[in-house]
MARBA-3410 file (N, C-alpha, C, O; in Angstrom, 1 decimal):
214
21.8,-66.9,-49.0,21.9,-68.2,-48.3,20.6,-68.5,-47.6,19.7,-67.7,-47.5 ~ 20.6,-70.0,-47.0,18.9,-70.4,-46.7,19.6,-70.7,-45.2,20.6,-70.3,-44.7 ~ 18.5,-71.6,-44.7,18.8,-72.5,-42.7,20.1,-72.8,-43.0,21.0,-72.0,-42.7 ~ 20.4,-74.2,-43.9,21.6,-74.8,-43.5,22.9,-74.3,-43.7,23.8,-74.7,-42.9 ~ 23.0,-73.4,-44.9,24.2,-72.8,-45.6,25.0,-71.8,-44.1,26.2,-71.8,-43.8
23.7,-70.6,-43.6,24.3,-70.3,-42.8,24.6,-70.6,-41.2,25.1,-70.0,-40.3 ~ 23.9,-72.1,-41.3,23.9,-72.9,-39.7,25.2,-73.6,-40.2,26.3,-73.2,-39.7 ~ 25.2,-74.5,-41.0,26.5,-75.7,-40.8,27.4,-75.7,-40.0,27.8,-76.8,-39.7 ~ 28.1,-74.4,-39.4,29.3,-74.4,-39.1,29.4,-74.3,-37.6,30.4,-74.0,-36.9 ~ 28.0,-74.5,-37.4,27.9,-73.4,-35.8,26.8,-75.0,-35.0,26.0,-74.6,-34.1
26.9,-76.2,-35.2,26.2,-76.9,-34.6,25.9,-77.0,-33.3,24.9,-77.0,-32.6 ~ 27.7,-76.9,-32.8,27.9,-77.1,-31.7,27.0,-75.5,-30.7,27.4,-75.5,-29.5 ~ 26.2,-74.6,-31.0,25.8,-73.6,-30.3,24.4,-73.2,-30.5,24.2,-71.9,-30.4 ~ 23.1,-74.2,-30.7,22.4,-73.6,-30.0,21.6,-72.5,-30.3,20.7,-72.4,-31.2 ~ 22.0,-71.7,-29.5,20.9,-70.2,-29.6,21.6,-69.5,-30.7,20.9,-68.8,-31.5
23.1,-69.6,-31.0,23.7,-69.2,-32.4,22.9,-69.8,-33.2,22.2,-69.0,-33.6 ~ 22.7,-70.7,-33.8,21.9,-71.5,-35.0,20.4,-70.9,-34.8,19.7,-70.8,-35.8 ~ 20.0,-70.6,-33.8,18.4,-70.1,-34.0,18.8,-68.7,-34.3,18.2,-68.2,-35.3 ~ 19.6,-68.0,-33.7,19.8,-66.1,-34.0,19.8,-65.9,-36.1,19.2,-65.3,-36.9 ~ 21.0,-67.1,-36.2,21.1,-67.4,-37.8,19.9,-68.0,-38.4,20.1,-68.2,-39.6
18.6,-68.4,-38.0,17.5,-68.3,-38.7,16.7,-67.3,-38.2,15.7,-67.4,-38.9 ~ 16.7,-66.4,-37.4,15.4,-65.5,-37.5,15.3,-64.7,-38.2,14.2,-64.3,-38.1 ~ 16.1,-64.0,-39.2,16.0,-62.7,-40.0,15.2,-63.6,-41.2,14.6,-62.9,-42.0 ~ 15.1,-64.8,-41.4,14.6,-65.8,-42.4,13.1,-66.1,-41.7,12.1,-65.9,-42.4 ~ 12.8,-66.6,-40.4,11.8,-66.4,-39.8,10.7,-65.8,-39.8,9.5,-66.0,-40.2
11.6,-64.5,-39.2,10.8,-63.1,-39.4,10.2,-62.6,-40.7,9.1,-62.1,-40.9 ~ 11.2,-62.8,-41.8,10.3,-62.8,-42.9,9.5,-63.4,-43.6,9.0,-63.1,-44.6 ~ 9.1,-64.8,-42.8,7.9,-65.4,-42.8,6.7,-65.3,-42.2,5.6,-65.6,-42.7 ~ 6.9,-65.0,-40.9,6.1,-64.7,-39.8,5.7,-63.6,-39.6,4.5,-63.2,-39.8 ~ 6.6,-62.8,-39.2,6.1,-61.5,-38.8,7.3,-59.9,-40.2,8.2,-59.0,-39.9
6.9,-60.0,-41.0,7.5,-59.1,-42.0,7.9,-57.6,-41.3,8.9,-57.0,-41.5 ~ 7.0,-57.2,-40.8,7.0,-55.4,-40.0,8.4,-55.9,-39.3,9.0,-54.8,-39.4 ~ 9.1,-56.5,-38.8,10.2,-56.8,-38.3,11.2,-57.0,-38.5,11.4,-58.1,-38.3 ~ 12.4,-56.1,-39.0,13.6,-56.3,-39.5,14.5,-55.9,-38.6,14.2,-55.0,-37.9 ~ 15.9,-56.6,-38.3,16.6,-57.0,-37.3,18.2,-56.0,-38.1,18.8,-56.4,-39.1
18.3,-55.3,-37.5,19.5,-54.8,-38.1,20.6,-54.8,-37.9,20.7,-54.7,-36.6 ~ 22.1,-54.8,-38.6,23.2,-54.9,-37.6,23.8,-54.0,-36.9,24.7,-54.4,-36.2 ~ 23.4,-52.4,-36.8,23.5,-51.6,-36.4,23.2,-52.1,-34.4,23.9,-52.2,-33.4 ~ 22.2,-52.2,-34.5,20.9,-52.3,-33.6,21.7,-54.2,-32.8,21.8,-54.4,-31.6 ~ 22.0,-55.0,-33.8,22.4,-56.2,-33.4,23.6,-56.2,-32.6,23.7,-56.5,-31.4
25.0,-55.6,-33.5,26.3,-55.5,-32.4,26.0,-54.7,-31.1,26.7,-55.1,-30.2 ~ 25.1,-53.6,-30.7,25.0,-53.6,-29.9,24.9,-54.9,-28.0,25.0,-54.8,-26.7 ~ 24.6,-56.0,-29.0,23.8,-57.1,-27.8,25.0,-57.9,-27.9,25.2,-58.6,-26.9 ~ 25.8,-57.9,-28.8,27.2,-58.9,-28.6,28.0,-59.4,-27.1,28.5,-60.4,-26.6 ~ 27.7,-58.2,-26.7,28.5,-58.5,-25.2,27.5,-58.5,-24.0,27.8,-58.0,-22.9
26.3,-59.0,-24.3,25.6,-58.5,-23.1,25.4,-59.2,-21.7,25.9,-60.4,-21.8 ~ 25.1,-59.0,-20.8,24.8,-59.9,-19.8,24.4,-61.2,-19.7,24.5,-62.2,-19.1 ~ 23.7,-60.6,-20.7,22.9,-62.1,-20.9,23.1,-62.7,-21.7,22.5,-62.5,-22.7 ~ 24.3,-64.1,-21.5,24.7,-64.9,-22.5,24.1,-65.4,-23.9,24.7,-65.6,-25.0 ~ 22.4,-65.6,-23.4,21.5,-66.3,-24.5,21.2,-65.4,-25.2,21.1,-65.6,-26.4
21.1,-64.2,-24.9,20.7,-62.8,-25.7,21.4,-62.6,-26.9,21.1,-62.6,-28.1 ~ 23.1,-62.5,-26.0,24.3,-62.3,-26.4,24.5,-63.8,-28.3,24.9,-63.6,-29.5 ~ 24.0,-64.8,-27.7,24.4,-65.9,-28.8,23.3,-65.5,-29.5,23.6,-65.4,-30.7 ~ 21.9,-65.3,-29.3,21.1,-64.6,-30.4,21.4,-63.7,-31.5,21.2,-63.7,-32.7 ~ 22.1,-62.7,-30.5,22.4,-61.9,-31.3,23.7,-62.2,-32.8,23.7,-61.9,-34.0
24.8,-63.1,-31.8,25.9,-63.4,-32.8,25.3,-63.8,-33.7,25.4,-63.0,-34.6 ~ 24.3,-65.0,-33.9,23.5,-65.6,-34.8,22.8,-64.6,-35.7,22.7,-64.7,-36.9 ~ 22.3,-63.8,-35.1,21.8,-63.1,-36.3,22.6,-61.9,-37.4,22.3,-61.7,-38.6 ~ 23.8,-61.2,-36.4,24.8,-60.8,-37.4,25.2,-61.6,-38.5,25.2,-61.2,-39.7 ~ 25.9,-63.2,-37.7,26.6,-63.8,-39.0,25.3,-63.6,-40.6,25.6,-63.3,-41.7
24.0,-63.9,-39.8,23.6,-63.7,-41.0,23.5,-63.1,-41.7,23.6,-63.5,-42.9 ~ 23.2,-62.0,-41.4,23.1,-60.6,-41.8,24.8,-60.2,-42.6,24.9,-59.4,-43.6 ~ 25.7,-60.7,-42.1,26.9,-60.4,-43.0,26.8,-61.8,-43.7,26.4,-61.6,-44.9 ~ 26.9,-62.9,-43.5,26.9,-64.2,-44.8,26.2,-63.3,-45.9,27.0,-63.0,-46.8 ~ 24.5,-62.6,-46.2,24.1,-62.7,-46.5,24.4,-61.1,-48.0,24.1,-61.0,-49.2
24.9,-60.4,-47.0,25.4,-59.5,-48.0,26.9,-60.1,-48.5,27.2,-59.3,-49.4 ~ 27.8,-60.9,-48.3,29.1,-61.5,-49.0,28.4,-62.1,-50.2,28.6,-61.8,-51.4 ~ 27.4,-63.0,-49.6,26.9,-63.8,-50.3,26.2,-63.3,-51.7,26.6,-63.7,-52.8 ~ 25.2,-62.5,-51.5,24.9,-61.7,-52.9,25.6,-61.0,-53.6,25.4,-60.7,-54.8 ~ 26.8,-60.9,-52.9,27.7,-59.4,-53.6,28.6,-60.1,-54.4,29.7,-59.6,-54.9
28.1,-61.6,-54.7,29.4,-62.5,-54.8,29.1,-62.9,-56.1,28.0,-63.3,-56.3 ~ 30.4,-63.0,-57.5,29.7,-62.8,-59.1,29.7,-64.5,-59.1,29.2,-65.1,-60.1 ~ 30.4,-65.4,-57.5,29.1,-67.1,-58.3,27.9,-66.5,-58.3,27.2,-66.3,-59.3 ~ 27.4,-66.1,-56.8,25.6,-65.8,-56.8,25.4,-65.5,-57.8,25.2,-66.4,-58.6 ~ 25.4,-64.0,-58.4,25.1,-63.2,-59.4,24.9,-63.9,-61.0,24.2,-63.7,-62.0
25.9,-64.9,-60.5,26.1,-66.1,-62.7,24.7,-67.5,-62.3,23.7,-67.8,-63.0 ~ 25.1,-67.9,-61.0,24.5,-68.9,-60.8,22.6,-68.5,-61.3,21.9,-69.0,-62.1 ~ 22.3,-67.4,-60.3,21.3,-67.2,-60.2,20.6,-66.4,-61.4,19.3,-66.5,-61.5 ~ 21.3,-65.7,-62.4,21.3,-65.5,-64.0,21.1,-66.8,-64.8,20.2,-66.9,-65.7 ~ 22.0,-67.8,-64.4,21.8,-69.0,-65.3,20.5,-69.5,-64.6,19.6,-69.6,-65.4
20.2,-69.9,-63.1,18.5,-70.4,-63.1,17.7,-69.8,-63.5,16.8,-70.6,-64.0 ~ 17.5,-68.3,-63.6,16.6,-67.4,-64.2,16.5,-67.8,-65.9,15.5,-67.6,-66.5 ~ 17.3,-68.2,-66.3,17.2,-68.4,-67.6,16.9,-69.7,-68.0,16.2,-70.0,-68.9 ~ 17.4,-70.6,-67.1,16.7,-72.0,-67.2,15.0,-72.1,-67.2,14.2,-72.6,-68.0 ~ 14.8,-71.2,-65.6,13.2,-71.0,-65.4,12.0,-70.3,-66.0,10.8,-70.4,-65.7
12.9,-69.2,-67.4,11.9,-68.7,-68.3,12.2,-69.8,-69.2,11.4,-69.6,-70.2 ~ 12.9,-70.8,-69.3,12.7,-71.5,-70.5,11.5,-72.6,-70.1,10.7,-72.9,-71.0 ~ 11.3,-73.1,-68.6,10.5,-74.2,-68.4,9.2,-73.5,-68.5,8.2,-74.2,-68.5 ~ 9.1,-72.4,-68.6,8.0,-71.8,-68.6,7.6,-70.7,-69.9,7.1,-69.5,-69.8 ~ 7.9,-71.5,-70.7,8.1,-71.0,-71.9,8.1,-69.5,-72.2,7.1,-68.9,-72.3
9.1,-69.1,-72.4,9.7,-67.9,-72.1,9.3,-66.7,-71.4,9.7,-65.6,-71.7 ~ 8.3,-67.1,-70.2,7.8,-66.3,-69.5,8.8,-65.1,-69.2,10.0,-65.1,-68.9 ~ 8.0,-63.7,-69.4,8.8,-63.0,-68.6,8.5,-62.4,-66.9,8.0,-63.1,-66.0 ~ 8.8,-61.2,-66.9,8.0,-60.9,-65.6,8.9,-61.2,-64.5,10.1,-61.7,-64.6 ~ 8.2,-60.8,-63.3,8.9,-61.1,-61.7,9.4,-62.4,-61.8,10.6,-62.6,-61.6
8.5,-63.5,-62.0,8.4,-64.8,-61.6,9.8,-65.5,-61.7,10.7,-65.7,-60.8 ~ 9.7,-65.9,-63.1,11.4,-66.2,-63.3,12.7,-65.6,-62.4,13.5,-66.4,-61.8 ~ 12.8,-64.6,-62.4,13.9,-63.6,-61.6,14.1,-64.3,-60.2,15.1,-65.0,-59.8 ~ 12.5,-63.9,-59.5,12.6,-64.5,-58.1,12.5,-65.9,-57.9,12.6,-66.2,-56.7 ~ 12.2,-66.8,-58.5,12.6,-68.2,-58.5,14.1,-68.8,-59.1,14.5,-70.0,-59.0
15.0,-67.5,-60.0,16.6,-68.1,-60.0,16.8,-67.7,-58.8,17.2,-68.7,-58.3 ~ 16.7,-66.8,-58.0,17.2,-66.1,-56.8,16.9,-67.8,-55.8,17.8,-68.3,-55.1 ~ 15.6,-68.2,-55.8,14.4,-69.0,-54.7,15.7,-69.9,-54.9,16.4,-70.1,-53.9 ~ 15.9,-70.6,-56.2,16.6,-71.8,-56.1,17.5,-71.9,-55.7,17.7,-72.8,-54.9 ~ 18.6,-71.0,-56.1,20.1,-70.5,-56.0,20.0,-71.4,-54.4,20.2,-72.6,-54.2
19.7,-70.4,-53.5,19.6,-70.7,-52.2,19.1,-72.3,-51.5,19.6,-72.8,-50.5 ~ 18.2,-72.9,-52.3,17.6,-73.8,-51.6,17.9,-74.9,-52.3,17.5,-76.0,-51.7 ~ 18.5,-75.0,-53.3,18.9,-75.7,-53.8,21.1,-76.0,-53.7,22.0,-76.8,-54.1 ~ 20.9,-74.7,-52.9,22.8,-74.9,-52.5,22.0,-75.4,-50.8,22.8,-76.3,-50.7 ~ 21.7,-75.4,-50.4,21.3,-75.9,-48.8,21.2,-77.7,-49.4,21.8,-78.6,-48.9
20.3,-77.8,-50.6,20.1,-79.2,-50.8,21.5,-80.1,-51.3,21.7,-81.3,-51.3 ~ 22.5,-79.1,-51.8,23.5,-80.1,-52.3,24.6,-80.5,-50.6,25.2,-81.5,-50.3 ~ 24.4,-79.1,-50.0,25.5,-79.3,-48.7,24.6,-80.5,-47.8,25.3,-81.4,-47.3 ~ 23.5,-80.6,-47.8,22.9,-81.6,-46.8,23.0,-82.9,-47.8,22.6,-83.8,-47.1 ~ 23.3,-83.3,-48.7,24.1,-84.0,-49.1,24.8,-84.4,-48.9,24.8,-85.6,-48.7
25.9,-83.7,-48.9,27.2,-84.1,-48.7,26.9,-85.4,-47.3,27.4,-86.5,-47.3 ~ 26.2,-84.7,-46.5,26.3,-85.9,-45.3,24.4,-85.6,-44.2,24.1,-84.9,-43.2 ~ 23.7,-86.5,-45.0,22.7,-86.3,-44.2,22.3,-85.9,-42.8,21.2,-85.4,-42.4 ~ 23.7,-86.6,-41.9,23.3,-86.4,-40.4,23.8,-85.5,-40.1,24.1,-85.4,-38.9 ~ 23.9,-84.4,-41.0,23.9,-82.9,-40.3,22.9,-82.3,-40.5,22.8,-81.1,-40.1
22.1,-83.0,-41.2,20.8,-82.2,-41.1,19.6,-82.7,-39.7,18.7,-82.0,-39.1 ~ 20.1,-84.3,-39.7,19.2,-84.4,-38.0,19.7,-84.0,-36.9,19.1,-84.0,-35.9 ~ 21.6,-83.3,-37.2,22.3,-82.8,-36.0,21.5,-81.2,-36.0,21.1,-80.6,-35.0 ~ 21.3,-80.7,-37.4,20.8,-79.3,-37.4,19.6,-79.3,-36.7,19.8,-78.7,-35.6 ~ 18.6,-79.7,-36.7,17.4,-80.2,-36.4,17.1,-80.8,-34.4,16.1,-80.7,-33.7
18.3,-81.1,-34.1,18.8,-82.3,-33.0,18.7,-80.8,-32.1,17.9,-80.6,-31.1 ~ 19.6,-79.9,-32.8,20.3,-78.8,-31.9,19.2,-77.5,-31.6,19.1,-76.8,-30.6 ~ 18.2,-77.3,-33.1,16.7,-76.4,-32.5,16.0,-76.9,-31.7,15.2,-76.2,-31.1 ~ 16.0,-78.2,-31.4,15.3,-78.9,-30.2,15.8,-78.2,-29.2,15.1,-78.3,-28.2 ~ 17.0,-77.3,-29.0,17.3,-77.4,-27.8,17.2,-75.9,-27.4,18.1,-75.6,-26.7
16.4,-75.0,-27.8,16.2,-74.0,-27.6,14.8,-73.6,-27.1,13.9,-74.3,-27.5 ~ 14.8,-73.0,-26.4,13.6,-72.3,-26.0,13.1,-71.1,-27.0,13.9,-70.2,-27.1 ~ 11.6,-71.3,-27.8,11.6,-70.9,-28.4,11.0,-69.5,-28.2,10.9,-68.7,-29.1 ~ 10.5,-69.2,-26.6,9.8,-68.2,-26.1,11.5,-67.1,-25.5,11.4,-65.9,-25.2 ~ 12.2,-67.5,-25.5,13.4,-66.9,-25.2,13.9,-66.7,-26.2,14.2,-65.5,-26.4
14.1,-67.2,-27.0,14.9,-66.7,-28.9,14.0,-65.0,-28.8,14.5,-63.9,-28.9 ~ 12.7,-65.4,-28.7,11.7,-64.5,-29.2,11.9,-62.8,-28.2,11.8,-61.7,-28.6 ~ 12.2,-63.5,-26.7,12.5,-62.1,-25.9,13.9,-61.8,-26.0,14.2,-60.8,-25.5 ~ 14.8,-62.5,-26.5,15.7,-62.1,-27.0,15.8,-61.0,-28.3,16.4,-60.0,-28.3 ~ 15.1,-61.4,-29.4,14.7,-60.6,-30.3,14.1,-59.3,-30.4,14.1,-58.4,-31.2
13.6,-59.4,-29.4,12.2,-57.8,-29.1,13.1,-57.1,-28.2,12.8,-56.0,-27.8 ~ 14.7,-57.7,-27.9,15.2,-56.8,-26.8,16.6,-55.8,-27.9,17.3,-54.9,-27.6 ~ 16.5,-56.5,-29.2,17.3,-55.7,-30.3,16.5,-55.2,-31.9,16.9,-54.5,-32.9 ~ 15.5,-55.8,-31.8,14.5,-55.3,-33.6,13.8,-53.7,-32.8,13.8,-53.3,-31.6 ~ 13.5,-53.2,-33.7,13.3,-52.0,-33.5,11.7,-52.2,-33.5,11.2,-51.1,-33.7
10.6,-53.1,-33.4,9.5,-53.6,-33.1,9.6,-54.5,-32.4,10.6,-55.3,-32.6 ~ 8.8,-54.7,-31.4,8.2,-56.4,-31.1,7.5,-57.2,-31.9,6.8,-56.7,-32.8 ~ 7.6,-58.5,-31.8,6.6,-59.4,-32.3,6.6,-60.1,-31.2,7.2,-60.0,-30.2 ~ 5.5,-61.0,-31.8,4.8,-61.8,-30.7,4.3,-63.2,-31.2,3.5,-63.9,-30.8 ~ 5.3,-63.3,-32.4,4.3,-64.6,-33.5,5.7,-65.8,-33.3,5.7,-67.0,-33.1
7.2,-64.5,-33.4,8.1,-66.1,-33.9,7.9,-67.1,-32.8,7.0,-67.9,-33.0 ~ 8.4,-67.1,-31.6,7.9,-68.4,-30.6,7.4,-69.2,-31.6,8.1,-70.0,-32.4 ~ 6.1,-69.0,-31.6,4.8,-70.2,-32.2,5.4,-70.9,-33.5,5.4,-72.1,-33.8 ~ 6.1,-69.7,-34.3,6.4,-70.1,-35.6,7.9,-71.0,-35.4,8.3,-71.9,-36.2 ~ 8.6,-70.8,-34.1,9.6,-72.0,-34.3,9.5,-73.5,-34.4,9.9,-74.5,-35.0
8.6,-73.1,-33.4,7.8,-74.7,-32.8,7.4,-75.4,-34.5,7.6,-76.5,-34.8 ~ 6.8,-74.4,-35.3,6.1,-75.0,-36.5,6.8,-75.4,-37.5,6.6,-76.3,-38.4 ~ 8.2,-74.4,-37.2,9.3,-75.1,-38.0,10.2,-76.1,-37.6,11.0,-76.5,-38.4 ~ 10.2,-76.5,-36.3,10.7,-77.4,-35.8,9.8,-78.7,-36.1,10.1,-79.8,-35.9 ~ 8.9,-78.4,-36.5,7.9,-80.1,-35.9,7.8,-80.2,-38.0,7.7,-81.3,-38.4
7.8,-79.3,-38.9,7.1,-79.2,-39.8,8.9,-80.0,-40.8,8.8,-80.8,-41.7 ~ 10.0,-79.7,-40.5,11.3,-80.3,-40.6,11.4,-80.2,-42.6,11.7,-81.1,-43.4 ~ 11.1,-78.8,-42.9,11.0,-79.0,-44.1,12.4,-78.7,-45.0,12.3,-78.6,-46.2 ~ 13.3,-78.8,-44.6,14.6,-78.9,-45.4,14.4,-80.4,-45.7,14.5,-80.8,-46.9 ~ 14.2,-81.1,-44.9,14.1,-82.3,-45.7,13.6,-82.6,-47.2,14.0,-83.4,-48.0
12.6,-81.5,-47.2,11.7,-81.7,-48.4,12.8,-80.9,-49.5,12.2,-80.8,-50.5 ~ 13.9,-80.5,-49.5,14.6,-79.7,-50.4,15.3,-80.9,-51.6,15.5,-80.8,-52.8 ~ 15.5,-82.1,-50.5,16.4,-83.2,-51.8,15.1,-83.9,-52.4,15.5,-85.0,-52.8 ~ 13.6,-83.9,-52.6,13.1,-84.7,-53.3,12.2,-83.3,-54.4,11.7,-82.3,-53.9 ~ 12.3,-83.9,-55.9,11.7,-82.7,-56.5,10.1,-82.6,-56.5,9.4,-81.5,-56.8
9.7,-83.4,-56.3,8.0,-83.1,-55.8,7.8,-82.5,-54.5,6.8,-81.8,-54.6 ~ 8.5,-82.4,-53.1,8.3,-82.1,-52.4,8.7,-80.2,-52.3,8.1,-79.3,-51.8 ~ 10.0,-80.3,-53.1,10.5,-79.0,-53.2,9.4,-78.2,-54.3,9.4,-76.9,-54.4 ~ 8.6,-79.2,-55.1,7.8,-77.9,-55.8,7.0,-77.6,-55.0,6.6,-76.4,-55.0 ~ 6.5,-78.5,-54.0,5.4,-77.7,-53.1,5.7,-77.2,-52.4,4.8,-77.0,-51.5
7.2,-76.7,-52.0,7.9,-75.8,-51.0,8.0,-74.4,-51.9,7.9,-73.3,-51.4 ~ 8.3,-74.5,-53.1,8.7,-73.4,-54.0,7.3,-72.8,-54.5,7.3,-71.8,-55.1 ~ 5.8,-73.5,-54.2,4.9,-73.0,-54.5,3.9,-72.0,-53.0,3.2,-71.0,-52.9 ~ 4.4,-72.9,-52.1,4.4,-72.3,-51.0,5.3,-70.8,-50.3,5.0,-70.3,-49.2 ~ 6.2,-70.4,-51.2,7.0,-69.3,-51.1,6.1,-68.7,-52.3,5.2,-67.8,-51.9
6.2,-69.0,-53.3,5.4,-68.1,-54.3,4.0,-67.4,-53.6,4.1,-66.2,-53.2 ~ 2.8,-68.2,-53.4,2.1,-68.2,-52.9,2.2,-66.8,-52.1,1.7,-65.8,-52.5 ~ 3.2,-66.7,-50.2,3.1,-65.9,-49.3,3.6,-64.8,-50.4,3.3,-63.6,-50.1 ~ 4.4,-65.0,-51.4,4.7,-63.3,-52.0,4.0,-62.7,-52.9,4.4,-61.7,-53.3 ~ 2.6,-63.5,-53.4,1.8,-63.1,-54.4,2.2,-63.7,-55.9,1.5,-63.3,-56.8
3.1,-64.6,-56.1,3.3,-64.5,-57.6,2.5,-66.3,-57.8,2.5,-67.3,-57.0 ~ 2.0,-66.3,-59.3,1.4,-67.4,-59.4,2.1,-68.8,-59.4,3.2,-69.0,-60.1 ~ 1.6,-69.8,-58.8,1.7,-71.3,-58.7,2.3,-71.4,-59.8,2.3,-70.6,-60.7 ~ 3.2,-73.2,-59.7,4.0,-73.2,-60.7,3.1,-74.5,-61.1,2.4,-75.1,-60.3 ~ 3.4,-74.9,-62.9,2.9,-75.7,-63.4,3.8,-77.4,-62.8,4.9,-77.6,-62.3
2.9,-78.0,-63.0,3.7,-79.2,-62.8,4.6,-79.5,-63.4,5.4,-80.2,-62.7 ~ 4.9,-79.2,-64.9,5.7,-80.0,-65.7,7.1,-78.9,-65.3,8.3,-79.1,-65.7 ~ 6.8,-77.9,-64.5,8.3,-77.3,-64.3,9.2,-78.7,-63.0,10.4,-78.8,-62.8 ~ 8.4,-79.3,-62.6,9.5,-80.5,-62.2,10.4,-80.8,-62.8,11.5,-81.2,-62.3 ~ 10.3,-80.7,-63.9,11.5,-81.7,-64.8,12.6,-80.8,-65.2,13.3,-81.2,-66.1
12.7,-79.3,-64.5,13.9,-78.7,-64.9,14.7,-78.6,-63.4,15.8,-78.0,-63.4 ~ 14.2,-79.4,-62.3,14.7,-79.4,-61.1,16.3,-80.4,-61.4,17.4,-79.9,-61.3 ~ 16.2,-81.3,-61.6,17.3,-81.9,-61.4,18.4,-81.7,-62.3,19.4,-82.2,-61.8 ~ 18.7,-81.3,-63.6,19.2,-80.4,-63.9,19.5,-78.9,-63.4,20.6,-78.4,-63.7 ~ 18.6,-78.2,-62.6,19.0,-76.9,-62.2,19.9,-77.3,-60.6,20.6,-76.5,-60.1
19.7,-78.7,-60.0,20.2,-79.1,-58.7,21.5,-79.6,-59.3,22.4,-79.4,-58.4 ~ 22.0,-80.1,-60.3,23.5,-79.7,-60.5,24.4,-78.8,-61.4,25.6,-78.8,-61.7 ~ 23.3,-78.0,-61.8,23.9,-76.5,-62.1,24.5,-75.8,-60.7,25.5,-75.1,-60.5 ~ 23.8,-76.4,-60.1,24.3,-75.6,-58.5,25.5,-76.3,-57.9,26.5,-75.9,-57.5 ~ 25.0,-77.6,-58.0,26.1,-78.6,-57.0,28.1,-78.2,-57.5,29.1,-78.3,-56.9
27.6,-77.8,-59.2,29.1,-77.9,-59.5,29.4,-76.5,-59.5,30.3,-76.1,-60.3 ~ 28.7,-75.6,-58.7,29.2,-74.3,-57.9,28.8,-74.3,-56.8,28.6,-73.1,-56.5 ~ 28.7,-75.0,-56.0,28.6,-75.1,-54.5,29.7,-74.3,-54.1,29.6,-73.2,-53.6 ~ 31.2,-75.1,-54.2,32.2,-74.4,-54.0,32.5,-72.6,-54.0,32.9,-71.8,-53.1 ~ 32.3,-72.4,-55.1,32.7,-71.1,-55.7,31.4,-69.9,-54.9,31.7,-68.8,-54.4
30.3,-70.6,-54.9,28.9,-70.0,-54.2,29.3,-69.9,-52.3,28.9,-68.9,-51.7 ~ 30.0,-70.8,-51.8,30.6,-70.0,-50.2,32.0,-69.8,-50.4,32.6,-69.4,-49.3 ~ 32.5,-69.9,-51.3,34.0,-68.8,-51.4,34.0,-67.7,-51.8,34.4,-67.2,-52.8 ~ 33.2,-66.9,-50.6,33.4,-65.2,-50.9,34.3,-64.2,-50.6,34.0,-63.0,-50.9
END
């Protein structure tokens, strides 16, 4: 699952909707940082309320996220993009394909749900405004088994940078999907793979359903 899939449900809270992006965060920003749930239920009940909703936020994800893989839509869905994506690329084999059915699966089920009703995505957007992004961050250093010192900065960049937006237009999403390639080492995508985007966005849409019934 991506931002929105595992925010939607939680608008109404805040430091929950940021706890539910940092383990996504962190693996942008700062990687040496993994957030665990061992280490996380710990903070559930803590004194400190904001801590405490950090933390909820980042369990759910951490459980959405294993339902979510273990789940035989993900497993078909993300087989059939993979096979779509060695075809646009003429029968490429290798990493690339694999982790680009996996890339889409996700960001392309975030693009059909912000669909459904766009102003949940300026409500998602409305509600990171309302966090302090230097508190998410000492919130976090007070349950990962490392410090960082980077997310703060990197909220701010995702708050101002508003790139789910870029998920529903297919020019914009290749240079979101080449921008993920890129931080993982695998090579840029050709242009002409545009033209398997909107076809592969309702391969997904007509398992949206089945993809969060886990």
């Amino acid at each position: 699952m991506n931002y929105f899939a595992h925010a939607m449900l939680f608008l109404d809270r805040p430091y929950f909707v940021a706890g539910a992006s940092v383990p996504d965060w962190l693996s942008v920003v700062d990687r040496r940082v993994r957030v665990r749930s061992k280490q996380v239920e710990a903070f559930l009940s803590d004194a400190d309320g904001l801590t405490a909703e950090v933390a909820a936020g980042v369990l759910q994800h951490l459980r959405d996220d294993a339902r979510f893989h273990e789940g035989r839509a993900f497993a078909e869905t993300m087989l059939g993009l993979t096979a779509q994506t060695r075809d646009a690329l003429d029968g490429e084999t290798g990493m690339r394909p694999a982790f680009l059915g996996h890339l889409l699966t996700e960001l392309l089920l975030d693009a059909s749900l912000i669909a459904e009703d766009g102003r949940r995505l300026s409500r998602y957007y409305g509600v990171l405004d309302q966090v302090d992004a230097q508190r998410v961050e000492a919130a976090v250093n007070r349950f990962a088994p490392r410090a960082t010192n980077r997310l703060a900065a990197f909220i701010e960049l995702f708050r101002q940078a508003q790139v789910l937006y870029d998920y529903g237009e297919d020019g914009k999403l290749m240079v979101r999907l080449n921008q993920v390639l890129q931080r993982v080492g695998l090579e840029p995508l050709p242009d002409s793979f545009v033209a398997m985007l909107p076809a592969a966005r309702g391969f997904v849409s007509e398992r949206k359903q089945a993809l969060l019934d886990w």
